[in-house]
C-alpha positions in Angstrom: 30.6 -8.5 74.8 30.3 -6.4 71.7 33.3 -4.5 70.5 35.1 -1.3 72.3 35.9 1.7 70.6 38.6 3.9 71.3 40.5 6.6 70.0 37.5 8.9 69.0 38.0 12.0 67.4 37.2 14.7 69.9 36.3 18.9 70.0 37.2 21.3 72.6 34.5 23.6 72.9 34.8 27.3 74.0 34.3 26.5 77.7 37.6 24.2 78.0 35.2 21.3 77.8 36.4 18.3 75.4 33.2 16.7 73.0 33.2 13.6 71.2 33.2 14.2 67.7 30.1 11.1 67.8 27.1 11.3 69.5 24.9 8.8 69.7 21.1 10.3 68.8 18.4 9.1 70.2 15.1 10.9 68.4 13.2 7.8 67.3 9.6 8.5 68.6 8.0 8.2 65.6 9.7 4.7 65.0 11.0 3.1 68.1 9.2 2.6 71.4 11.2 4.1 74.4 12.5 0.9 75.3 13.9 0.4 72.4 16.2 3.1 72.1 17.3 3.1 75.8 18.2 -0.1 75.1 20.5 1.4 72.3 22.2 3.7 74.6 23.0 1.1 77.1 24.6 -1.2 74.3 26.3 2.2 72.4 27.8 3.2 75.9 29.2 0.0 76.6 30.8 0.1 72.9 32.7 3.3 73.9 30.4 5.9 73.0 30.9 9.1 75.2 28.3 11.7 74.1 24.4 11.1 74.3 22.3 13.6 72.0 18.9 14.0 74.3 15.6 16.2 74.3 12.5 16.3 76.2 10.7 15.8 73.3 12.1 12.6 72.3 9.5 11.0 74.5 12.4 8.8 75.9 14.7 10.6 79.1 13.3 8.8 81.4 14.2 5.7 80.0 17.5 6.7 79.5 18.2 7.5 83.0 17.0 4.0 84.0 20.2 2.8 81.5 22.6 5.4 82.7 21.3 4.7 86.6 22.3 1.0 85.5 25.6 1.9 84.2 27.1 4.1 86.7 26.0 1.6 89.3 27.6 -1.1 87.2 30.7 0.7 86.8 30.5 0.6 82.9 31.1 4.2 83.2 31.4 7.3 85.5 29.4 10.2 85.0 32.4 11.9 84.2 33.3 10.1 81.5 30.0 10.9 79.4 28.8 14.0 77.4 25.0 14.4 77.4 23.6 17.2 75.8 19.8 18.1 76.3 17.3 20.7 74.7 14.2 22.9 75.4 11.1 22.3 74.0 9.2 24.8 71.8 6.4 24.8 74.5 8.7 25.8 77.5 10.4 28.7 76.4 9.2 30.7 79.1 9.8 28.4 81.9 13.5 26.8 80.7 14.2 26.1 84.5 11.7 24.0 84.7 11.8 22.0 81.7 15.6 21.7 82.1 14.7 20.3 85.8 12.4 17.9 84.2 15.3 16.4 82.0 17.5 16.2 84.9 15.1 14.3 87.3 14.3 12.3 84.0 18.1 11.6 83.7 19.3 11.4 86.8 21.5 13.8 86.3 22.7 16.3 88.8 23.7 18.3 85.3 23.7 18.4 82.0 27.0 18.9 79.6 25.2 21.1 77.1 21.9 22.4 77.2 20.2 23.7 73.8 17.4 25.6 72.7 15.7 23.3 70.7 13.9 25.9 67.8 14.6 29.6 67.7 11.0 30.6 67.8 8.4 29.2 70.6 6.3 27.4 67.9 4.4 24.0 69.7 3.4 21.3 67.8 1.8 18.5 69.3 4.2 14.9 68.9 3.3 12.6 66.2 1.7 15.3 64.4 0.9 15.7 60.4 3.2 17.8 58.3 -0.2 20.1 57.7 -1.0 21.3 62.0 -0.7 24.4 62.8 -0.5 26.2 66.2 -2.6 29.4 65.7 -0.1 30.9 68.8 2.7 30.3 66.0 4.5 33.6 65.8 7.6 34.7 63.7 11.2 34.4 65.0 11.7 37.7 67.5 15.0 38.3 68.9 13.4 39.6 72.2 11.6 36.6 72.6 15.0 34.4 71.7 16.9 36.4 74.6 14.4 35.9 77.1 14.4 32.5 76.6 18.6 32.7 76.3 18.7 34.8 79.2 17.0 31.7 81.4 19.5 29.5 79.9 22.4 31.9 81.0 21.1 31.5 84.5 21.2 27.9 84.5 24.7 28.0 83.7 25.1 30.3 86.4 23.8 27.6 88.9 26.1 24.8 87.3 22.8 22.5 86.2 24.6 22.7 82.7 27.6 23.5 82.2 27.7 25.2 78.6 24.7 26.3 76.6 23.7 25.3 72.8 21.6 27.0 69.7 19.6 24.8 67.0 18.1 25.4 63.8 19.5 28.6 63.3 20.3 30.4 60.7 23.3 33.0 59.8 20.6 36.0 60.1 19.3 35.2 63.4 23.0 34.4 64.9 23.5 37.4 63.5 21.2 39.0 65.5 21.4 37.3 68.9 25.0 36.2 69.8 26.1 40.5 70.5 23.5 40.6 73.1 24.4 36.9 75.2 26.3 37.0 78.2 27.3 33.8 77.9 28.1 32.9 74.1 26.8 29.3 72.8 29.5 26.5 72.7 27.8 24.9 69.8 24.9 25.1 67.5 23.4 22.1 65.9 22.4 22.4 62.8 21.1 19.8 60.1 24.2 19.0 57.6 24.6 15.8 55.0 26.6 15.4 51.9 22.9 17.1 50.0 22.5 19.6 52.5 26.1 21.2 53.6 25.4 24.4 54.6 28.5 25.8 54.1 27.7 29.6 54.7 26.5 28.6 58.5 29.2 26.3 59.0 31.9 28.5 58.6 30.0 31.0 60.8 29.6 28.7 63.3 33.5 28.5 63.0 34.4 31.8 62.8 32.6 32.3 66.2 34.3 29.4 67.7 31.3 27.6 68.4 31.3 24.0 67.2 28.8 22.5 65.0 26.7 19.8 65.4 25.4 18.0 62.3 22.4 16.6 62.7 20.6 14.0 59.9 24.4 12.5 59.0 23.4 9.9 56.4 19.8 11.7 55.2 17.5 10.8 57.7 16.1 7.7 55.7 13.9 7.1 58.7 12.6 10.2 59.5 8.7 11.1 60.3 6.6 11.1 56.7 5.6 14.5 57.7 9.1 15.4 56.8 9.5 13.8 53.5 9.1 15.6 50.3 9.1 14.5 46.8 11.7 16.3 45.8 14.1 15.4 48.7 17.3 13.0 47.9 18.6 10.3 49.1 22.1 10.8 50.2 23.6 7.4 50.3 22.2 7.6 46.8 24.3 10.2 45.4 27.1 9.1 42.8 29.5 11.2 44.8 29.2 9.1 47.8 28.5 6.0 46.4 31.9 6.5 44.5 33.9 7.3 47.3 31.9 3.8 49.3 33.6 1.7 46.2 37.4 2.8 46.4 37.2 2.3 50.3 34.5 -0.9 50.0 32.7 0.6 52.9 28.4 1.4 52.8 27.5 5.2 51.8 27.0 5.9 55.5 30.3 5.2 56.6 31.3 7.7 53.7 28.7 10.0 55.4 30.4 10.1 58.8 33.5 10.2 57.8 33.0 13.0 55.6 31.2 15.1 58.7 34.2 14.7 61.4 36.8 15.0 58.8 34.9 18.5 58.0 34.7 19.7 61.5 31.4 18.9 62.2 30.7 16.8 65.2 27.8 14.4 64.1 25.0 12.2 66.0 23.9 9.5 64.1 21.0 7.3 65.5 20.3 3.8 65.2 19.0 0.9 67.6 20.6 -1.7 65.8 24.0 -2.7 66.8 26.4 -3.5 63.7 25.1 0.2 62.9 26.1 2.4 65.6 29.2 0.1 66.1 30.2 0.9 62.7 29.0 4.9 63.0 31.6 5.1 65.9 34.8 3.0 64.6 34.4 4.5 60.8 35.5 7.9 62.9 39.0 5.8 64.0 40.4 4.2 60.7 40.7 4.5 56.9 40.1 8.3 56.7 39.3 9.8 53.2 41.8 11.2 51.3 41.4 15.1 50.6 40.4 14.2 47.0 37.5 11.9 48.4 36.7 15.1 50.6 36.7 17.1 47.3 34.5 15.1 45.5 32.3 14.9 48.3 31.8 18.9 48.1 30.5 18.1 44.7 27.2 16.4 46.3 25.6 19.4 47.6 22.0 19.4 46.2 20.6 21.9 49.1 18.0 19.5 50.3 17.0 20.6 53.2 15.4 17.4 54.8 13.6 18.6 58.5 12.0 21.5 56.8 9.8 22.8 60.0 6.4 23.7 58.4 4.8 21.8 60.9 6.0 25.9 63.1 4.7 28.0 60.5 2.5 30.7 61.7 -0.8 32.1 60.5 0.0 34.2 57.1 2.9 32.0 56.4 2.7 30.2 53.5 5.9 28.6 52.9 8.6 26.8 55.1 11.2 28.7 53.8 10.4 31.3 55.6 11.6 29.7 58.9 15.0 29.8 57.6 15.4 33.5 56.8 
């Protein structure tokens, strides 16, 4: 029996509902079969984790629900007990019912905790794809297009299939933008964030709007697709800041990572298949916290590297990625 974790850090999102401050993630397609990272989930669950990061286009739902079938019926856990989040894909912006139906029947879920809209802008890409495709149906981010598919979301809350809703990949312009005209406001927004890449401006947006962030790519994504690596990206369990706040607390640069996120605000869903690692992700969260000097030195590694940079949903006439992020 592998080790239980308790005492987790925990966020009360604008609905009343109560989040882990750890997820376990579980996009891995591009590394780890299916299988594999079900069998994560089951062995992360029975550790203590509480709150499953999912998406249709993680390739792996289906799986999933075979674990959490196994563990409700096992009485590992109640539903209850566990926080699963799910998103939209790019391709199903007009028919979010139906995709959201998908990842409930793939589940077995009779909802969902926290439903997101995966990318602002309905750009497809096919998965396993080269950093260079392009979808000639790429458009720009449109608001009216973002509502529409907001709208759908808003109605699914209305049923009770999820039970708060979620933005990704935004940025402070398009937030901007959307959240006066939503009837139902988004409880949280993930949003990429790492010692490199802090984003500080969205972050304290998110805040200001009491909607809880989300960081995604905790320790730098070391294992994320090629299409997403870049020369000039940096490795964050590289950094000196990082690495010098690992020494004084002889922990690895991930643990610093972590910490760093949930003793920010940010609630953070690292992913691993391996079991000493999301062990450790969990418990870092419930022990030897860093000091606020560690936190201020840690401020000091922002090199804004944006690591998932999205070119793969650039649209005909756009020539640079940065333009996704205006």
């Amino acid at each position: 029996m592998s080790e239980f974790i308790t005492n987790v850090p925990t966020y009360t999102l604008n609905t009343g509902a109560v989040m882990p401050a750890v997820g376990l993630g579980t996009f891995g397609s591009d590394k780890y079969s299916p299988e594999q990272i079900a069998a994560a989930v089951s062995g992360a669950v029975k550790s203590g984790y509480r709150m499953l990061d999912c998406a249709s286009v993680y390739q792996n739902e289906d799986m999933i629900g075979k674990v959490l079938d196994e563990l409700f019926k096992d009485g590992t856990v109640k539903r209850e007990d566990l926080f699963i989040t799910s998103k939209v894909w790019n391709d199903q912006h007009r028919e979010v019912r139906k995709a959201c139906m998908k990842s409930l029947k793939d589940l077995g879920l009779s909802y969902i905790d926290l439903y997101f809209v995966h990318w602002p802008f309905p750009n497809y890409h096919a998965p396993g794809c080269n950093g260079d495709s392009r979808n000639p149906d790429s458009k720009p981010f449109s608001v009216d297009e973002f509502m529409d598919t907001w709208h759908q979301l808003e109605e699914l809350h209305d049923t009770g299939l999820v039970k708060a809703l979620g933005m990704s990949n935004m940025t402070v312009s398009k937030l901007s933008r959307v959240l006066p005209l939503c009837r139902i406001k988004p409880a949280a927004l993930e949003m990429e964030c790492h010692p490199s890449f802090q984003q500080q401006e969205l972050f304290e947006y998110a805040k200001a709007h009491d909607i809880v962030p989300i960081g995604f790519c905790p320790i730098g994504s070391p294992s994320r697709p090629e299409r997403d690596r870049c020369s000039t990206d940096v490795a964050d369990m590289e950094l000196a800041e990082v690495v010098t706040v690992a020494n004084k607390h002889n922990i690895h640069p991930a643990t610093v990572c972590i910490k760093w996120a949930v003793q920010r605000g940010l609630c953070t869903i690292p992913f691993s298949v391996k079991e000493s690692q999301y062990i450790s992700n969990l418990k870092c969260t419930t022990e030897d916290p860093l000091t606020e000097e560690e936190m201020d030195i840690l401020k000091g590694a922002e090199r804004n590297c944006r690591l998932v940079k999205g070119q793969v949903f650039l649209w005909p006439g756009a020539t640079d990625w940065k333009q996704l992020w205006e």
